[in-house]
VOBADREN-853857 format. One record per residue (C-alpha): residue in three letters; z, y, x; residue number from 1. Coordinates in steps of 0.2 Angstrom, whole numbers, plus 5000, padded with zeros to 4 digits. Layout:
N
+-----+------+------+------+-----+
!  aa !    Z !    Y !    X !   i !
+-----+------+------+------+-----+
! ALA !    Z !    Y !    X ! NUM !
...
+-----+------+------+------+-----+
END
This chain:
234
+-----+------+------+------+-----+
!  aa !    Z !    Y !    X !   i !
+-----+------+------+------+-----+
! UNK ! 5000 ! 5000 ! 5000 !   1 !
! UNK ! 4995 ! 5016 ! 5005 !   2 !
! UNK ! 5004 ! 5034 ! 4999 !   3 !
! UNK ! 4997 ! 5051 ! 5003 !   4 !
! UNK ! 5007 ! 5065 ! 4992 !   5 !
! UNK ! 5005 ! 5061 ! 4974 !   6 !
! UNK ! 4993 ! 5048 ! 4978 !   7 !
! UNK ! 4998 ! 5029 ! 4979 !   8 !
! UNK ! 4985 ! 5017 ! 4983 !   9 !
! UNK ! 4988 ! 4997 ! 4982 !  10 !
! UNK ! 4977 ! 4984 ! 4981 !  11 !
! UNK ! 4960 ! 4995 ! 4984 !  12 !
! UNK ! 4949 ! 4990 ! 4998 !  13 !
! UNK ! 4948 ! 5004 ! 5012 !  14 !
! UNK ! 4931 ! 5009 ! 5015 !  15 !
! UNK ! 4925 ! 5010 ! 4997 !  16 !
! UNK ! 4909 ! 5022 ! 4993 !  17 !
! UNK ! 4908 ! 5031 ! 4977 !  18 !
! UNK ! 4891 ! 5026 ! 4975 !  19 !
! UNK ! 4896 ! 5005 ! 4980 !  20 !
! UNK ! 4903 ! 5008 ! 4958 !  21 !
! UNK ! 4887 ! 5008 ! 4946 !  22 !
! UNK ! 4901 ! 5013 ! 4929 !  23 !
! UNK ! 4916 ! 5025 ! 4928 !  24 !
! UNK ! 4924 ! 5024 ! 4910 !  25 !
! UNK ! 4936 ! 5037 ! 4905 !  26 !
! UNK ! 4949 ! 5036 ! 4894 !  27 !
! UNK ! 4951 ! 5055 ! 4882 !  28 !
! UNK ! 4967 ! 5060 ! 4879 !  29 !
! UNK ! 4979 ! 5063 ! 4890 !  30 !
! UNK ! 4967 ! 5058 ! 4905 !  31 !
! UNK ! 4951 ! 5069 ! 4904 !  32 !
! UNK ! 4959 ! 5080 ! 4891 !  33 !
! UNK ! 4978 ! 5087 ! 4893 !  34 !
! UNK ! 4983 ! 5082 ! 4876 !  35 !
! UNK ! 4986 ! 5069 ! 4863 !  36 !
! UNK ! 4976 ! 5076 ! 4849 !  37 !
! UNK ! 4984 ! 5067 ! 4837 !  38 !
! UNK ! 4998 ! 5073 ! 4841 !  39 !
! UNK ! 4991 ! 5091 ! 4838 !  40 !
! UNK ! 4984 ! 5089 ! 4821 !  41 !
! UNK ! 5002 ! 5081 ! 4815 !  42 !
! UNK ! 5005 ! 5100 ! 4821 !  43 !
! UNK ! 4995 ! 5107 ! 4805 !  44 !
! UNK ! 5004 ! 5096 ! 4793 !  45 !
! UNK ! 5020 ! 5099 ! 4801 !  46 !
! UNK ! 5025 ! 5081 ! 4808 !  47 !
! UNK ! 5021 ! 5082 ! 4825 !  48 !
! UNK ! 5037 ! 5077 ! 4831 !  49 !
! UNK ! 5039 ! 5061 ! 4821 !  50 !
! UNK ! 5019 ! 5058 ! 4825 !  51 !
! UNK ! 5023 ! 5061 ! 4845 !  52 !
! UNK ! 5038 ! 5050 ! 4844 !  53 !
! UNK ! 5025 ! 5033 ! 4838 !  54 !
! UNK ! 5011 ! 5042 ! 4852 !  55 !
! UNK ! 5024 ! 5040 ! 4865 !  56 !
! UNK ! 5031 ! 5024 ! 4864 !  57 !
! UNK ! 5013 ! 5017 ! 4860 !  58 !
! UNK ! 5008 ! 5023 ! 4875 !  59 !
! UNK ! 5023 ! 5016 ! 4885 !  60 !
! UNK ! 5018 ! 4998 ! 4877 !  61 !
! UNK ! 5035 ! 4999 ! 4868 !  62 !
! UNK ! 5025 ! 4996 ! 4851 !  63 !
! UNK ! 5013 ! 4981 ! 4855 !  64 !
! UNK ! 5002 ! 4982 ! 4838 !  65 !
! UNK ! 4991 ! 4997 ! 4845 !  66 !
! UNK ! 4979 ! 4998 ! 4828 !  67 !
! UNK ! 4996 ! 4998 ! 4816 !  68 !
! UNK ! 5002 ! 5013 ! 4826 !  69 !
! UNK ! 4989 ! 5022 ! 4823 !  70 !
! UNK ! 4987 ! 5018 ! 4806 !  71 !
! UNK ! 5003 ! 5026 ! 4805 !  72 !
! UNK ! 5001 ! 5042 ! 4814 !  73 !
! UNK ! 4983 ! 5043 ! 4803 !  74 !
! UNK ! 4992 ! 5040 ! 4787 !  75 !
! UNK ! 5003 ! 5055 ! 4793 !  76 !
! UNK ! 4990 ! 5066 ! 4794 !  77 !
! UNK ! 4983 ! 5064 ! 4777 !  78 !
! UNK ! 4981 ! 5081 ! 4768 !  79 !
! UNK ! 4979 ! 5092 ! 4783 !  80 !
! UNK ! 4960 ! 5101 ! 4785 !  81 !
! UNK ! 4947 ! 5098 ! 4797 !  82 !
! UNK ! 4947 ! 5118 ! 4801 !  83 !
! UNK ! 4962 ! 5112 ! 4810 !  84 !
! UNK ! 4955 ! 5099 ! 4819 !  85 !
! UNK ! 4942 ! 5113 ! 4824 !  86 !
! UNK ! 4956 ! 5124 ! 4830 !  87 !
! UNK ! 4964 ! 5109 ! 4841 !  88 !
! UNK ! 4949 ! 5108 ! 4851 !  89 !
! UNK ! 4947 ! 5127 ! 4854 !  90 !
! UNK ! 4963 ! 5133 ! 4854 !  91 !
! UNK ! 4974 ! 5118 ! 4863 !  92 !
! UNK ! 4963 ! 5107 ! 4871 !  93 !
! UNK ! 4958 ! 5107 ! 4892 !  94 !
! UNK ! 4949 ! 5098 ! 4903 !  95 !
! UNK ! 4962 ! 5090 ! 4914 !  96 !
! UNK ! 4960 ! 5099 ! 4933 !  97 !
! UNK ! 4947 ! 5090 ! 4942 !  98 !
! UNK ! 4939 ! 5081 ! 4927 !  99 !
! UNK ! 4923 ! 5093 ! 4927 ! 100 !
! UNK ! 4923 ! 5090 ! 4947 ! 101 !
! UNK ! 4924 ! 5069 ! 4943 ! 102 !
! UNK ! 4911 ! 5065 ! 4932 ! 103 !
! UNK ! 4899 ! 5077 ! 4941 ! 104 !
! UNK ! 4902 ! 5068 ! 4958 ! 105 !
! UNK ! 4901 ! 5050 ! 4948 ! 106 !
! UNK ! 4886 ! 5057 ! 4941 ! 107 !
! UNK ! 4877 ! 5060 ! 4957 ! 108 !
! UNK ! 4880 ! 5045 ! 4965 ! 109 !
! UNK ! 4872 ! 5039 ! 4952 ! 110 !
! UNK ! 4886 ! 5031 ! 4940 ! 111 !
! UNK ! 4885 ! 5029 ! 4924 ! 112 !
! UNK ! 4901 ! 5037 ! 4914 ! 113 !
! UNK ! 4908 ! 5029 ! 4898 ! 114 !
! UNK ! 4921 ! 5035 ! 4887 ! 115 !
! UNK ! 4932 ! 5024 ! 4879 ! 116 !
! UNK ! 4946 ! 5033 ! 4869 ! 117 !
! UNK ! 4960 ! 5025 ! 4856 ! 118 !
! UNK ! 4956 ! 5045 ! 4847 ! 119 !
! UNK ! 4943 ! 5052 ! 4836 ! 120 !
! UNK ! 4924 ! 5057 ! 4836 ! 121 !
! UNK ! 4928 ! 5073 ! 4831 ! 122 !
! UNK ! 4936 ! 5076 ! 4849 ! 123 !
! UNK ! 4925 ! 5063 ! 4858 ! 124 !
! UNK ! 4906 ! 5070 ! 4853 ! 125 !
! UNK ! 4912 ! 5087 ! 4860 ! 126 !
! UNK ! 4918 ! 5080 ! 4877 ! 127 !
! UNK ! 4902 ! 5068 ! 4880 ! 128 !
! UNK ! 4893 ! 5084 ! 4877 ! 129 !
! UNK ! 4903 ! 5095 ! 4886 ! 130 !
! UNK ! 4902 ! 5083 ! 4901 ! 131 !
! UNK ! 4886 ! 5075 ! 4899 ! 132 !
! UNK ! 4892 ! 5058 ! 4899 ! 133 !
! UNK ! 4882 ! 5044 ! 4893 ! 134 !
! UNK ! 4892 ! 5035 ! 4882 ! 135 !
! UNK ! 4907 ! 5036 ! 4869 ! 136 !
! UNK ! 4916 ! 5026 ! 4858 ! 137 !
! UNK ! 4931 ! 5031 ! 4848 ! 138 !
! UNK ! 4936 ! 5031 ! 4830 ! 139 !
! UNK ! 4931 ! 5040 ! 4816 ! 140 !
! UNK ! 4943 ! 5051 ! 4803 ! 141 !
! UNK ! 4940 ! 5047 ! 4784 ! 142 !
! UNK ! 4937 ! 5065 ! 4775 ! 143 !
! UNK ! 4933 ! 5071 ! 4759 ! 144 !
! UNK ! 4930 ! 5087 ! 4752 ! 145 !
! UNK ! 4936 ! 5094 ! 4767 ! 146 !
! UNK ! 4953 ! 5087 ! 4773 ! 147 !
! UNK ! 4958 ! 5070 ! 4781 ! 148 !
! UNK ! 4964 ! 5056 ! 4767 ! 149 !
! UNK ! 4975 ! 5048 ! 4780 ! 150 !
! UNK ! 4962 ! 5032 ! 4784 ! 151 !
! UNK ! 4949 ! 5030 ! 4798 ! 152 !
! UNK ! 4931 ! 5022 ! 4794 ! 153 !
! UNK ! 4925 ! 5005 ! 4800 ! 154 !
! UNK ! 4911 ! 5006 ! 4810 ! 155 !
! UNK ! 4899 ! 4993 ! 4815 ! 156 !
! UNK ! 4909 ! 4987 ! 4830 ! 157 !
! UNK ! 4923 ! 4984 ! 4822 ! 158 !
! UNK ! 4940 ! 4994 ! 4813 ! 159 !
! UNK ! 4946 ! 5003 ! 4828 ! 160 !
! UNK ! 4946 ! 5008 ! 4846 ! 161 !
! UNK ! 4961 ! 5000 ! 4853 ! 162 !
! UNK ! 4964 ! 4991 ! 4870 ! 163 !
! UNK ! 4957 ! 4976 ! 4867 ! 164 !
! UNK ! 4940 ! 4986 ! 4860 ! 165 !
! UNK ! 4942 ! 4998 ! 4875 ! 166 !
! UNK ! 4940 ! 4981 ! 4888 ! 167 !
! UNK ! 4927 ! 4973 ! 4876 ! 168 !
! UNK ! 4917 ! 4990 ! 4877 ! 169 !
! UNK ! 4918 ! 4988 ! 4898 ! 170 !
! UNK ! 4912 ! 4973 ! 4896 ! 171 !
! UNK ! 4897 ! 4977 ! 4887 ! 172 !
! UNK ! 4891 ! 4991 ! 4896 ! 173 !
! UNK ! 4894 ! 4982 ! 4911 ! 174 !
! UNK ! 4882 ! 4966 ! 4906 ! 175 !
! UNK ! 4870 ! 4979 ! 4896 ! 176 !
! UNK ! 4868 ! 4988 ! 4913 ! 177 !
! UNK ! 4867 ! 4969 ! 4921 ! 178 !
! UNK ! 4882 ! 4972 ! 4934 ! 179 !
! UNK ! 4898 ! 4967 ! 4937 ! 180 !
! UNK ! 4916 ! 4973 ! 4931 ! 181 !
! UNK ! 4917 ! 4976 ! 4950 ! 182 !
! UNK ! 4906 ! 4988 ! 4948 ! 183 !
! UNK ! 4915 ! 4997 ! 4937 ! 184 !
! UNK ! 4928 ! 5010 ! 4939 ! 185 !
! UNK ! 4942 ! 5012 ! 4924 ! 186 !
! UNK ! 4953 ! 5027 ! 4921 ! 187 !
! UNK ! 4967 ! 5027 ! 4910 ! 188 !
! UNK ! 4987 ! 5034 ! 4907 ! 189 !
! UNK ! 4993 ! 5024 ! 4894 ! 190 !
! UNK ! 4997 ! 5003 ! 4889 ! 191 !
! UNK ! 4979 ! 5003 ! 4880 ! 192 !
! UNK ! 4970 ! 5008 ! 4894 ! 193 !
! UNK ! 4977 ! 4991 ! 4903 ! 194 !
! UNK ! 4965 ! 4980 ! 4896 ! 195 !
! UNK ! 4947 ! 4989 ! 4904 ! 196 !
! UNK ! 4958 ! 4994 ! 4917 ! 197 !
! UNK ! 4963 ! 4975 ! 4921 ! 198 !
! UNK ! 4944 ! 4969 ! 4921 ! 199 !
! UNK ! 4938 ! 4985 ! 4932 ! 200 !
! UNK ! 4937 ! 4983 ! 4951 ! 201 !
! UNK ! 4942 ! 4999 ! 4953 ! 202 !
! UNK ! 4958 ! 5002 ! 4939 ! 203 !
! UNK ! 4965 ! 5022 ! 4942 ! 204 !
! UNK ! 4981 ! 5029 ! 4934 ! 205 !
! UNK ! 4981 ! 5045 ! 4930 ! 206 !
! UNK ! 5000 ! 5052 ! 4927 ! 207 !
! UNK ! 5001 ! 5038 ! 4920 ! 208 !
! UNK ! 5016 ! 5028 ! 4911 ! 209 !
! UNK ! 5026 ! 5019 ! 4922 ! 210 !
! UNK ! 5020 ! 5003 ! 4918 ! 211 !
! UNK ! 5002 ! 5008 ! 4921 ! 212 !
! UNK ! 5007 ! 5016 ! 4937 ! 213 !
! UNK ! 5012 ! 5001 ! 4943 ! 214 !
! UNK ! 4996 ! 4989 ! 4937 ! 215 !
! UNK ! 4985 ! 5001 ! 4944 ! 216 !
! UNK ! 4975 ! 5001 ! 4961 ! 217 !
! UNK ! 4976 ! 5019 ! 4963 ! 218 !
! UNK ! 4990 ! 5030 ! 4955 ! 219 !
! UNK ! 4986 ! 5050 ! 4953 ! 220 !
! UNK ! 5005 ! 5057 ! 4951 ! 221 !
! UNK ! 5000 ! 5072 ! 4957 ! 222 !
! UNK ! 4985 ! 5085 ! 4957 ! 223 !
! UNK ! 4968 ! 5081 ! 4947 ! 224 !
! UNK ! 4960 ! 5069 ! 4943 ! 225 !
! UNK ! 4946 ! 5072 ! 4958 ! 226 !
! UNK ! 4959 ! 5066 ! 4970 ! 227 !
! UNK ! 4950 ! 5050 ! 4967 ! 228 !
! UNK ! 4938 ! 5056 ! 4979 ! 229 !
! UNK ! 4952 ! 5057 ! 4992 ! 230 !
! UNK ! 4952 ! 5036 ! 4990 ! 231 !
! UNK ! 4933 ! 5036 ! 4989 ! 232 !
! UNK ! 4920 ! 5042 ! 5000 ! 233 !
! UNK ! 4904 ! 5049 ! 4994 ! 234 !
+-----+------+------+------+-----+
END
């Protein structure tokens, strides 16, 4: 194991080029963005502490049924408008430092970025186009006339994105693009990020639970998420 400040390294060959991985997938909240938007929409309807509470220990791995937690926090939400789902993305949500700086270093060595998020299209669509990544999978909000009813939609894939969807989804891309999970780099904070992030040759924590921390091969505790550049050379 290797440690530079706010940096851990274990198990990750030394010596590994950027451009040696053909697929980077990124997890959203939390990890390319700074915030939990489900979080922040409980905001509007005035539960954000009791939806942050489930957020947090589903994120810990304390609650292992990922798709009934967020049933719950969706449920919670029911009532509020999408104007303030619009106001969460302008007003509270950032690119993490050093996301921008990333994906366009992934992008030029030619990787092809995927992002894979337990949130909502709503967030997703505006972060793959923000970015220009080339891929996103995410679930959708139920509305009608206006405001969220407090379920998600199936789509064709399945009910919704949780860890197990988010390794299935690596998988794919990976045999789609006809390489390896070695060839793929994952990055993730929370306990439904583990799955990809345990198939991936290259799996990154980025101020991560502690559990993750530990699982990972390379641990950002510190700084943005471009010190993965630090680990690997151009």
């Amino acid at each position: 194991m290797s440690e530079m400040p706010g940096l851990v390294v274990q198990g990750a060959r030394d010596g590994r080029r950027l451009s040696d991985f053909k697929l980077i997938a990124f997890d959203m909240d939390s990890t390319l963005i700074n915030i939990e938007c489900v979080d922040e929409i409980a905001a509007a309807a005035g539960r954000k502490a009791e939806v942050a509470a489930i957020t947090e220990a589903a994120m810990r791995g304390e609650i292992t049924d990922y798709k009934d937690s967020l049933r719950r926090r969706v449920a919670l939400l029911k009532g509020v408008p999408v104007s303030a789902l619009l106001q969460v993305y302008e007003q509270r949500l950032q690119l993490n430092p050093g996301a921008e700086s990333l994906v366009q270093a992934c992008q030029a060595a030619g990787l092809k970025t995927l992002l894979v998020s337990g949130g909502f299209t709503f967030f997703t669509d505006r972060i793959r186009a923000r970015l220009r990544l080339d891929a996103a999978r995410s679930n959708v909000l139920e509305v009608e006339a206006g405001v969220l009813t407090g379920r998600m939609v199936d789509q064709p894939w399945g009910d919704i994105c949780d860890g197990e969807e988010k390794r299935r989804t690596l998988l794919a891309t990976c045999a789609e693009m006809g390489i390896s999970a070695a060839q793929a780099i994952a990055v993730g904070d929370g306990a439904n990020d583990l799955p990809m992030m345990g198939e991936a040759g290259l799996s990154v924590a980025y101020h991560a639970k502690p559990r993750v921390r530990e699982q990972a091969m390379v641990a950002i505790n510190e700084g943005g998420l471009d010190r993965l550049l630090e680990v690997l050379s151009a």
